[in-house]
DRENDO-1510 file (C-alpha; in Angstrom, 1 decimal, always signed):
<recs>
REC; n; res; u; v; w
REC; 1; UNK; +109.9; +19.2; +102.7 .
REC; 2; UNK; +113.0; +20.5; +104.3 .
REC; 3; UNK; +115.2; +20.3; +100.8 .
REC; 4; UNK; +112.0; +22.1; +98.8 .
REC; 5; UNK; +112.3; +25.0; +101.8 .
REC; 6; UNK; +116.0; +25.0; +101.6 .
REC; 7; UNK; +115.9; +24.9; +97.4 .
REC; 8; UNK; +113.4; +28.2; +98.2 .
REC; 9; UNK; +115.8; +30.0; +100.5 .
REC; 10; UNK; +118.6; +29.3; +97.8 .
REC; 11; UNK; +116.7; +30.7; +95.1 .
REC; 12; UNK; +115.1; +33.8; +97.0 .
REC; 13; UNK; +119.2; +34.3; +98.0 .
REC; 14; UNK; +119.7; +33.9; +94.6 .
REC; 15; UNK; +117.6; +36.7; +93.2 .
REC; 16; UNK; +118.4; +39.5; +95.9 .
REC; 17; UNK; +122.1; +38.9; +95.0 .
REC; 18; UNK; +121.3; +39.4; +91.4 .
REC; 19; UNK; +119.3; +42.7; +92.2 .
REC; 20; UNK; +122.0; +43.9; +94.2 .
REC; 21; UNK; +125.1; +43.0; +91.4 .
REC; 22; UNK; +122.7; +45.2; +89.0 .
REC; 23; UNK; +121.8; +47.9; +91.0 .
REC; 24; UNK; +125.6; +47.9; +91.7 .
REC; 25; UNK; +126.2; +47.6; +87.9 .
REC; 26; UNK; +123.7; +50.2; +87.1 .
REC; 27; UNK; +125.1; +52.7; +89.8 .
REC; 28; UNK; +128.3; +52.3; +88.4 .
REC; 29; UNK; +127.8; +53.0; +85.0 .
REC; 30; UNK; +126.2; +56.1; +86.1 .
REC; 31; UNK; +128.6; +57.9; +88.2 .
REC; 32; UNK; +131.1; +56.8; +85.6 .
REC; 33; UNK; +129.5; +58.9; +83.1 .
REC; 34; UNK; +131.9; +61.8; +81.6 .
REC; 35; UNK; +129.8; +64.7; +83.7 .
REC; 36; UNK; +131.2; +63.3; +87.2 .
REC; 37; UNK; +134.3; +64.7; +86.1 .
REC; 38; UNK; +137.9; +63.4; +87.7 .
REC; 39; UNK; +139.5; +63.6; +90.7 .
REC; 40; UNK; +142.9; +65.4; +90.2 .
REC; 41; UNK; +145.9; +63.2; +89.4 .
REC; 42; UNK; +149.7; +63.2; +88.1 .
REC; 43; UNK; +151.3; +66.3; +88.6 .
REC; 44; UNK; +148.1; +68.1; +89.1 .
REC; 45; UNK; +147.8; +66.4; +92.3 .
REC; 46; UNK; +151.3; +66.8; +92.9 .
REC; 47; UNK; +151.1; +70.5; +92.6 .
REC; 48; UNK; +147.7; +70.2; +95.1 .
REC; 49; UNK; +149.5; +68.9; +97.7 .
REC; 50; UNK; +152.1; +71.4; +97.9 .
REC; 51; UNK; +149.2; +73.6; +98.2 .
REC; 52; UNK; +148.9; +75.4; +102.2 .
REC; 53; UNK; +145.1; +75.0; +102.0 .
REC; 54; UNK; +145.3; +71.5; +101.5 .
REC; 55; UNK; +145.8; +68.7; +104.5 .
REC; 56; UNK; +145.1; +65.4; +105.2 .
REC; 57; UNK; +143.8; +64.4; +101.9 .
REC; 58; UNK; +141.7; +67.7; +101.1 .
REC; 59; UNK; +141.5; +71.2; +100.8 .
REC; 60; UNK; +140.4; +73.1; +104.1 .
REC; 61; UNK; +138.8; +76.1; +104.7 .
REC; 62; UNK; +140.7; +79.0; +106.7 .
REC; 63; UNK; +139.0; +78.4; +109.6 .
REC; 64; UNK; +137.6; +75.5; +110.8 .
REC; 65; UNK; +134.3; +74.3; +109.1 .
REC; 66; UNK; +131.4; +72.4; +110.0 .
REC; 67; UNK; +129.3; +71.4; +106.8 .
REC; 68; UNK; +126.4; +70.3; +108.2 .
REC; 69; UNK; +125.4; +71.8; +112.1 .
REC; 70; UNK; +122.3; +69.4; +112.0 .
REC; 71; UNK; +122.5; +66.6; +114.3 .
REC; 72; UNK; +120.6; +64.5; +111.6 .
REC; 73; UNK; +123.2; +65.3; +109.7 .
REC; 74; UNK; +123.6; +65.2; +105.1 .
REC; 75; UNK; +121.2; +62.6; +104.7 .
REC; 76; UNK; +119.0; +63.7; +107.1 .
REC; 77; UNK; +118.9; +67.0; +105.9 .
REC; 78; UNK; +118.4; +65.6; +102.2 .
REC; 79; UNK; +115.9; +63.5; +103.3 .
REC; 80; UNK; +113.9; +66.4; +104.5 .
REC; 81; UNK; +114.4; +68.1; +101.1 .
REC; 82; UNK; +113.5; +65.6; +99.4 .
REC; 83; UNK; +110.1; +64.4; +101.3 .
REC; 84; UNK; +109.4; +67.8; +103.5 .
REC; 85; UNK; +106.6; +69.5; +102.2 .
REC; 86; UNK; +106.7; +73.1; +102.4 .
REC; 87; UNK; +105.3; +75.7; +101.1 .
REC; 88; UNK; +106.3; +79.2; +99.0 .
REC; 89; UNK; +109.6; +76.9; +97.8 .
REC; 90; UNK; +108.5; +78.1; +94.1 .
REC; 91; UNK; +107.0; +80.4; +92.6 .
REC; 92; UNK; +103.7; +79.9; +91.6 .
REC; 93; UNK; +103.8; +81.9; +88.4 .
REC; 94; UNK; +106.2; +81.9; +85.5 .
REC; 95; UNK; +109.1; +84.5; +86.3 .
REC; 96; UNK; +110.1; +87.2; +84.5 .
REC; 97; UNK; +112.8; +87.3; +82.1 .
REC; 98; UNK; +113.9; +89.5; +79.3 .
REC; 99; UNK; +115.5; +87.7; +76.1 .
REC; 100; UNK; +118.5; +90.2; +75.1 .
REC; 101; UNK; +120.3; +89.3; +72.1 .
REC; 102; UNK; +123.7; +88.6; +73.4 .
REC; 103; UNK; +125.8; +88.2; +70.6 .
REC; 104; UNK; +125.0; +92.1; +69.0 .
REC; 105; UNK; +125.9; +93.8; +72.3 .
REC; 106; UNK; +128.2; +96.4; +71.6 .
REC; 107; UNK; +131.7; +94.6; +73.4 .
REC; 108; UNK; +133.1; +98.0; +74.7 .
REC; 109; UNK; +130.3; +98.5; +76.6 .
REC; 110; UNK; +130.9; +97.5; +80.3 .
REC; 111; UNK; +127.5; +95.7; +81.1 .
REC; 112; UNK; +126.1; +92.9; +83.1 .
REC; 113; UNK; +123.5; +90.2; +82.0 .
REC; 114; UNK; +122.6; +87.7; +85.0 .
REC; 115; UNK; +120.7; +84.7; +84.0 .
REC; 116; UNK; +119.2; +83.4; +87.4 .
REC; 117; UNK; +121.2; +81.6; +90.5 .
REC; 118; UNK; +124.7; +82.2; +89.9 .
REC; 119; UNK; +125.3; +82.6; +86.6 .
REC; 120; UNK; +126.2; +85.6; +84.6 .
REC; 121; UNK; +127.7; +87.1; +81.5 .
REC; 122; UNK; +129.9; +90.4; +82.3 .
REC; 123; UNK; +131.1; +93.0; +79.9 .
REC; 124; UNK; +134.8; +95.0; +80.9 .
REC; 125; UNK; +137.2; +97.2; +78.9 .
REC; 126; UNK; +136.4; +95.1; +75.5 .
REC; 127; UNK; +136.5; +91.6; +77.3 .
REC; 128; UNK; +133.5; +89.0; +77.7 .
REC; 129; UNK; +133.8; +87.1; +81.0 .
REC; 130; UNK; +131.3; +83.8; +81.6 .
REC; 131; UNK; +130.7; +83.1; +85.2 .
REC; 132; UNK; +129.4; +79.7; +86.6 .
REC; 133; UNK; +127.2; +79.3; +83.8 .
REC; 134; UNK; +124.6; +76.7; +83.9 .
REC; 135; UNK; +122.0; +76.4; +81.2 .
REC; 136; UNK; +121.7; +72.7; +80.8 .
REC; 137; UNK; +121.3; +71.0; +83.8 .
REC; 138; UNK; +122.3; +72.0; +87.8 .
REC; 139; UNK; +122.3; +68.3; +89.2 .
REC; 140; UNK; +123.3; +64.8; +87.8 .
REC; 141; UNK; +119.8; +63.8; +87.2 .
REC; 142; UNK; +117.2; +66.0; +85.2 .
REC; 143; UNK; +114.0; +65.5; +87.7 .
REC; 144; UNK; +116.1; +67.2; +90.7 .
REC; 145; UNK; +116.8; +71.1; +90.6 .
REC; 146; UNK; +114.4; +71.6; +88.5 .
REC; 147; UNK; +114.6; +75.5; +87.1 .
REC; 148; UNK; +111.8; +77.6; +88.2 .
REC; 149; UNK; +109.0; +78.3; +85.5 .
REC; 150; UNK; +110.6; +80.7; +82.9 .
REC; 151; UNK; +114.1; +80.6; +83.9 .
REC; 152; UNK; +115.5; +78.2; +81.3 .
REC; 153; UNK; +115.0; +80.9; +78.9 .
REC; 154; UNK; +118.7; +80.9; +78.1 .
REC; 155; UNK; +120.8; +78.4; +76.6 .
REC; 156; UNK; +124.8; +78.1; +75.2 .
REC; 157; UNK; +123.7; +78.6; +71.7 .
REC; 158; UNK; +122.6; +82.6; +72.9 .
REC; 159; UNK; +125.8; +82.7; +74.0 .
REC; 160; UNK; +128.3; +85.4; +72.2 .
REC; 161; UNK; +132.1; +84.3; +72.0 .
REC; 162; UNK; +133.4; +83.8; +75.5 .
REC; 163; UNK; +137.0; +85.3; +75.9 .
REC; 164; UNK; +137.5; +84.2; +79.8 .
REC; 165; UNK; +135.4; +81.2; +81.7 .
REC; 166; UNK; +135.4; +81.7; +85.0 .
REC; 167; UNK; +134.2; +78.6; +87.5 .
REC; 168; UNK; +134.0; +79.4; +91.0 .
REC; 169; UNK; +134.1; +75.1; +92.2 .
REC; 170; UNK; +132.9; +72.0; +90.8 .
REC; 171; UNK; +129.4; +72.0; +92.4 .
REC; 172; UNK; +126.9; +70.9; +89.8 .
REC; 173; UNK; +124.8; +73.9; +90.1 .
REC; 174; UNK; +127.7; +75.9; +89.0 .
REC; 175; UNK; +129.9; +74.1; +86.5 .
REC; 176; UNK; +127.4; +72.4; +84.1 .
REC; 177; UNK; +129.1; +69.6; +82.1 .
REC; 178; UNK; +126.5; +69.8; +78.8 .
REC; 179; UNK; +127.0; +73.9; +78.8 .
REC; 180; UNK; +130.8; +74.0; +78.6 .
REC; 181; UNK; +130.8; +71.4; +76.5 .
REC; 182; UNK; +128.5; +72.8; +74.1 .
REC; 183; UNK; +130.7; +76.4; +74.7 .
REC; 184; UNK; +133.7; +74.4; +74.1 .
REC; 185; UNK; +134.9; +76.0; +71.2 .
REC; 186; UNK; +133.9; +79.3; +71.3 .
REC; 187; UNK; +135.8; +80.0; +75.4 .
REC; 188; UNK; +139.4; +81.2; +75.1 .
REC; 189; UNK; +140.4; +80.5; +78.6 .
REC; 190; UNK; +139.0; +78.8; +81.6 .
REC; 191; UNK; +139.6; +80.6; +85.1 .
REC; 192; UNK; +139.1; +78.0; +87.9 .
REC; 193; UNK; +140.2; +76.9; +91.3 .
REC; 194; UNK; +142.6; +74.7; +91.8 .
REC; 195; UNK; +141.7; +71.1; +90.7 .
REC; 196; UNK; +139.1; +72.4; +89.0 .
REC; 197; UNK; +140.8; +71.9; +86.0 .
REC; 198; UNK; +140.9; +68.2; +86.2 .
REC; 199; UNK; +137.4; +68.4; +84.5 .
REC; 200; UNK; +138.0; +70.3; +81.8 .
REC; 201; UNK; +141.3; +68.1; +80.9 .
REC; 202; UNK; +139.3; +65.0; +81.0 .
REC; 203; UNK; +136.3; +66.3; +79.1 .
REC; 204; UNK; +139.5; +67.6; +76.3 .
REC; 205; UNK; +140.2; +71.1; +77.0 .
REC; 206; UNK; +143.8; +71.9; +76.1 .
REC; 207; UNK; +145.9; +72.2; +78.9 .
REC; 208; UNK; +147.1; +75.4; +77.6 .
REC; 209; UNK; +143.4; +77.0; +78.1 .
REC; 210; UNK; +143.1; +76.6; +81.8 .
REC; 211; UNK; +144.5; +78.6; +83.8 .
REC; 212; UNK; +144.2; +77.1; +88.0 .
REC; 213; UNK; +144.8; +78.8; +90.9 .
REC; 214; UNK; +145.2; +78.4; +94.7 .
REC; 215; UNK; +144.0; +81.2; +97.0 .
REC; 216; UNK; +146.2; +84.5; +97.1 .
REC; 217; UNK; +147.3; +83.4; +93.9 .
REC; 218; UNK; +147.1; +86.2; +90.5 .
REC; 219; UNK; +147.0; +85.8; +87.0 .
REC; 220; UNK; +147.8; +88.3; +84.2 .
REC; 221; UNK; +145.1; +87.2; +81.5 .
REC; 222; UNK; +146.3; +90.1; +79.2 .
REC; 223; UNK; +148.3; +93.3; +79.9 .
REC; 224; UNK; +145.1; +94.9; +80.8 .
REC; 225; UNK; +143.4; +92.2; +82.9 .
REC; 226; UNK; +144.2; +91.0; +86.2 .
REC; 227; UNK; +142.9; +88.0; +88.3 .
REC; 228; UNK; +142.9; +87.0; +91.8 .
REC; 229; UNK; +142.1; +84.1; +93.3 .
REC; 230; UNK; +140.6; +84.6; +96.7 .
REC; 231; UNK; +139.5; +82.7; +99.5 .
REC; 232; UNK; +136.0; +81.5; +100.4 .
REC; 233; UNK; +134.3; +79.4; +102.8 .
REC; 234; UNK; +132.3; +76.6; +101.1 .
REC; 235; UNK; +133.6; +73.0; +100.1 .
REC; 236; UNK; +133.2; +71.1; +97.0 .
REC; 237; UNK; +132.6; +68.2; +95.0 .
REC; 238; UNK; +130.5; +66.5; +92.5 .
REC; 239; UNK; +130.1; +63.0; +93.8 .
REC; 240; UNK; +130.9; +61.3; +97.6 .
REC; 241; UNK; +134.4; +62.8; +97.7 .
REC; 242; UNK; +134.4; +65.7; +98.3 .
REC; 243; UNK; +137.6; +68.9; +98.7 .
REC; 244; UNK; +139.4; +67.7; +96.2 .
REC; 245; UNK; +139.1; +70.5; +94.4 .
REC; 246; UNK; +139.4; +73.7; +96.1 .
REC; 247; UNK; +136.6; +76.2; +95.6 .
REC; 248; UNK; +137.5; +80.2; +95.8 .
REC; 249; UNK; +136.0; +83.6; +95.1 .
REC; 250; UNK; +137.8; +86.3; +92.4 .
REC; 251; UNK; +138.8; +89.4; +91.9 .
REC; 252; UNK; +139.9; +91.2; +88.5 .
REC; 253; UNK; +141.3; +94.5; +87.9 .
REC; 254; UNK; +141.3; +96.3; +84.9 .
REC; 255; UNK; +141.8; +100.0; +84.2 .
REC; 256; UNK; +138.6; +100.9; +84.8 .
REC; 257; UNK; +137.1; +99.0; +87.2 .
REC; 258; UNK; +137.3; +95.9; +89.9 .
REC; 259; UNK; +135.3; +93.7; +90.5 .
REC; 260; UNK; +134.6; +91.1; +93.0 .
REC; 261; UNK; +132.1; +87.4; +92.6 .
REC; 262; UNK; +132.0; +86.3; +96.1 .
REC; 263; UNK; +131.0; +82.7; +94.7 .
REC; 264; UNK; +129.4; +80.1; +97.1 .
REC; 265; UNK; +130.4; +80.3; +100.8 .
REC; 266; UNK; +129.6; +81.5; +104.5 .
REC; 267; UNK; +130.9; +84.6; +106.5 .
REC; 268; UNK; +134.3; +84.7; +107.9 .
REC; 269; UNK; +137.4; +86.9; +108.0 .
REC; 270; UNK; +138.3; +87.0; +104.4 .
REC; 271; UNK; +135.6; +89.4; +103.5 .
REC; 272; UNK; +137.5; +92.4; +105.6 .
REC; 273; UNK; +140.7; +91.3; +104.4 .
REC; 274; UNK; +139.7; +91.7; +100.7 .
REC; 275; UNK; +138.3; +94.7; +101.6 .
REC; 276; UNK; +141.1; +96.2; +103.2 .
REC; 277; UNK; +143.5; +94.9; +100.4 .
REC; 278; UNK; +141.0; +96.3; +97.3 .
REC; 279; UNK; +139.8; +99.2; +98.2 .
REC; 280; UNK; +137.4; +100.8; +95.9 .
REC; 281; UNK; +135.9; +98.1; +94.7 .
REC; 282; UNK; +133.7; +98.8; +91.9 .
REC; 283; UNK; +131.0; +95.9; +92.2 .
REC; 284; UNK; +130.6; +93.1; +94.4 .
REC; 285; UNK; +128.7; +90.4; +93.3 .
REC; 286; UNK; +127.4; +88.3; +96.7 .
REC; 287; UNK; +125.8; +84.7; +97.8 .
REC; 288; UNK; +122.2; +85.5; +98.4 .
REC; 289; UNK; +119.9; +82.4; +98.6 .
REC; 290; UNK; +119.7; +78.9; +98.9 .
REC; 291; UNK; +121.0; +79.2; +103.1 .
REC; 292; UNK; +120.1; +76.7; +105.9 .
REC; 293; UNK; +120.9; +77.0; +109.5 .
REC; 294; UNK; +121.4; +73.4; +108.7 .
REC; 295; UNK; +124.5; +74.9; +107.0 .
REC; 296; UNK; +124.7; +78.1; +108.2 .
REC; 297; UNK; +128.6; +77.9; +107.6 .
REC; 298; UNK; +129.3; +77.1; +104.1 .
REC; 299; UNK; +126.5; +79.5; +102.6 .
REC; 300; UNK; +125.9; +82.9; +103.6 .
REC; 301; UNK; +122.8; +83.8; +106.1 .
REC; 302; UNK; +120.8; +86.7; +105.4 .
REC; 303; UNK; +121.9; +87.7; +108.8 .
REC; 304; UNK; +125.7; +88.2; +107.5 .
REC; 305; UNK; +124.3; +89.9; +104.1 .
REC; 306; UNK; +124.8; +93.8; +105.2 .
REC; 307; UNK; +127.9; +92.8; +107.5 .
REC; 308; UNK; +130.0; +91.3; +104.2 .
REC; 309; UNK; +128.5; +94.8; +102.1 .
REC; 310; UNK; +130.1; +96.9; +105.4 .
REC; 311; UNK; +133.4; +94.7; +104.9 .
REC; 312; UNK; +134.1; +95.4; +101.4 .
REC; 313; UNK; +132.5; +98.4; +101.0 .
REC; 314; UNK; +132.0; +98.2; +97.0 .
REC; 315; UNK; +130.1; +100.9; +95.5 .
REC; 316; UNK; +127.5; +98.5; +94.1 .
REC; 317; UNK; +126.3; +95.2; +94.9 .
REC; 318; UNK; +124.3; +92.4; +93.0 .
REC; 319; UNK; +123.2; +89.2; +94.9 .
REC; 320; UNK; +123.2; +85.9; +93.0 .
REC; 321; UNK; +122.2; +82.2; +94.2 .
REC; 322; UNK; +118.6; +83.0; +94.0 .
REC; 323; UNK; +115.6; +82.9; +91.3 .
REC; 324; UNK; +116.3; +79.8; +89.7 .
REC; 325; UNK; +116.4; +76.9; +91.8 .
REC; 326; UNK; +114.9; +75.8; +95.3 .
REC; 327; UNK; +117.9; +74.3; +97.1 .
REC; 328; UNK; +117.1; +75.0; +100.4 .
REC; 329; UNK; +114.1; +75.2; +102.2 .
REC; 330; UNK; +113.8; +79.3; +102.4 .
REC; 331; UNK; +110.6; +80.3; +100.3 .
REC; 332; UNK; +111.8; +81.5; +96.7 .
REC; 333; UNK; +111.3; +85.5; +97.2 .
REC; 334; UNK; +112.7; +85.7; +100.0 .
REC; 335; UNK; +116.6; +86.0; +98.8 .
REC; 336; UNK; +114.9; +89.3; +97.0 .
REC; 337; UNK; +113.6; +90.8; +100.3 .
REC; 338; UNK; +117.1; +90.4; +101.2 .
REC; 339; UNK; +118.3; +92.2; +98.6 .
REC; 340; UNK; +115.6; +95.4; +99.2 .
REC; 341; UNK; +116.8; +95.4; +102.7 .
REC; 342; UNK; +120.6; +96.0; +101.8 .
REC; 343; UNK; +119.6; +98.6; +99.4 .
REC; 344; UNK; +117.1; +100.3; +102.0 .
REC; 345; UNK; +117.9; +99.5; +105.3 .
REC; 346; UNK; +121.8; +100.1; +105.1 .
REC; 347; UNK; +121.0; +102.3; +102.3 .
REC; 348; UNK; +123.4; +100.6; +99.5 .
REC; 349; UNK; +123.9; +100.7; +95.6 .
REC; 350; UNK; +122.4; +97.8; +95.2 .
REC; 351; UNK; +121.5; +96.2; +91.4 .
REC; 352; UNK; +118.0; +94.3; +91.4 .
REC; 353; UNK; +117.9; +93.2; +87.4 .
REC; 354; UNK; +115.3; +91.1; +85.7 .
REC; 355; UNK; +116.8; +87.9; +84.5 .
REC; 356; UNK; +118.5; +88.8; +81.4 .
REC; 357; UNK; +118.3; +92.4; +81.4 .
REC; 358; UNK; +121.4; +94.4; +80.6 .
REC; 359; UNK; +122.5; +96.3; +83.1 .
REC; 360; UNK; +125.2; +99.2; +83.1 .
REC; 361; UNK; +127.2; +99.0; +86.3 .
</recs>
């Protein structure tokens, strides 16, 4: 009786084992699946770690960050995401977007086309400029961040010819592995943070293509187009490590105009100081959705909205991070509201297009 009940421990040992070498297996084979990306290396990482942003094994913020302020902390915050019920996260009806034929817009035109959350196509002195596009898919899985009714309208094929990529960090709701793939050969140059680029060398961009930079760094991408790389207070990451890549927002300056994509990040001083070292900023494009007090620092609160406006004093505004996805537990409209309220509350030039409408800034 005793061997039989040892024989049945064995074997029930036996199975959970197996379960847990597949599961580990399986778990494996997926995060080692080309969209993960790399973590930087050789003289890439060499170069990062020279960097004055970067210490102890990551980059830092400016000022010291807490991710999460939750005492539950990450997973207990995703666990509420995840199980949570609450309501007005989505809309109920399909949103509305307008399908403009990209690829016959006149390229001298200076124009703006944003395509929901944080990605947009803009137009400058004859140059096409992709930000943060994501048409494909904004997580590693497709049954997460799930697009909002309507707002998959666009895809990389309606893409015209790309001259410059720009990627603000490696967050998946913000670089999309099957959309740059698929605009591979049809980009000139990629614009990223630094690190960044460590993706885009392992999926087989040419070095030559990418163009990294650290914060306070600039780039001449022709004689009539200037880039800076700014700060910005976020983090990054695609998988469980996360600040190996830094994340940043951008400036570029050309004859006519400059302007500013905030990308992902919370309030802090830098928003004065690029205001006070670019004046006359032309157009501001701002964080405006997808905010916690859960992580009230690394994405901005609506709170902060009109106090970044009053710092860099642009002449126009357009707030992104909103209308696509439900990352965060604010209802969907209400990142809109916010946007109202900055144009007339504090009485600002502030652009409120449809998804995929052209619009002359």
């Amino acid at each position: 009786m005793r061997l039989l009940k040892k024989k049945k421990i064995r074997m029930i040992i036996g199975i959970i084992a197996a379960i847990i070498l597949l599961v580990g297996i399986a778990g494996w084979m997926f995060v080692s699946q080309p969209s993960f990306g790399r973590t930087p290396q050789g003289e890439r990482l060499e170069r990062i770690k020279k960097s004055p942003h970067y210490k102890d094994g990551e980059f830092r913020n400016l000022h010291n960050t807490v991710l999460m302020t939750a005492r539950r902390g990450r997973m207990g915050a995703m666990w509420d995401f995840i199980f949570k019920k609450q309501e007005g996260l989505r809309p109920e009806k399909e949103i509305p977007v307008v399908k403009t034929d990209l690829k016959n817009l006149d390229k001298d035109e200076n124009l703006l086309v944003w395509f929901g959350h944080s990605s947009y196509l803009i137009q400058v002195d004859g140059k096409r400029i992709l930000v943060d596009p994501v048409f494909c898919m904004g997580s590693p899985v497709s049954f997460i961040n799930k697009p909002f009714k309507g707002t998959d309208a666009y895809k990389p094929a309606d893409m015209p010819d790309i001259d410059y990529l720009i990627i603000t960090h490696d967050h998946w709701d913000h670089l999309d592995y099957q959309t740059v793939m698929q605009l591979k050969d049809r980009v000139g140059k990629v614009i990223c943070p630094l690190g960044v680029g460590e993706h885009f060398e392992y999926w087989g961009f040419d070095e030559e293509r990418l163009t990294e930079l650290d914060w306070f760094e600039d780039a001449a991408l022709d004689e009539d187009l200037l880039i800076h790389c700014l700060p910005a207070r976020h983090f990054s990451g695609r998988f469980l490590k996360s600040n190996q890549a830094l994340w940043a927002s951008f400036l570029i300056e050309t004859p006519s105009q400059k302007i500013y994509m905030g990308g992902d990040g919370g309030y802090d001083t830098h928003f004065a100081e690029i205001g006070k070292k670019y004046p006359n900023i032309d157009l501001a494009i701002l964080e405006n959705g997808q905010y916690n007090e859960d992580w009230k620092y690394i994405h901005t609160m609506p709170v902060y909205l009109s106090r970044i406006a009053n710092d860099l004093k642009a002449k126009k505004y357009l707030t992104v991070h909103h209308s696509k996805y439900a990352l965060a537990r604010h209802p969907w409209d209400e990142p809109i509201k916010n946007a109202v309220d900055l144009k007339n509350k504090d009485s600002l030039n502030v652009l409120m297009p449809t998804i995929g409408e052209v619009t002359l800034y």
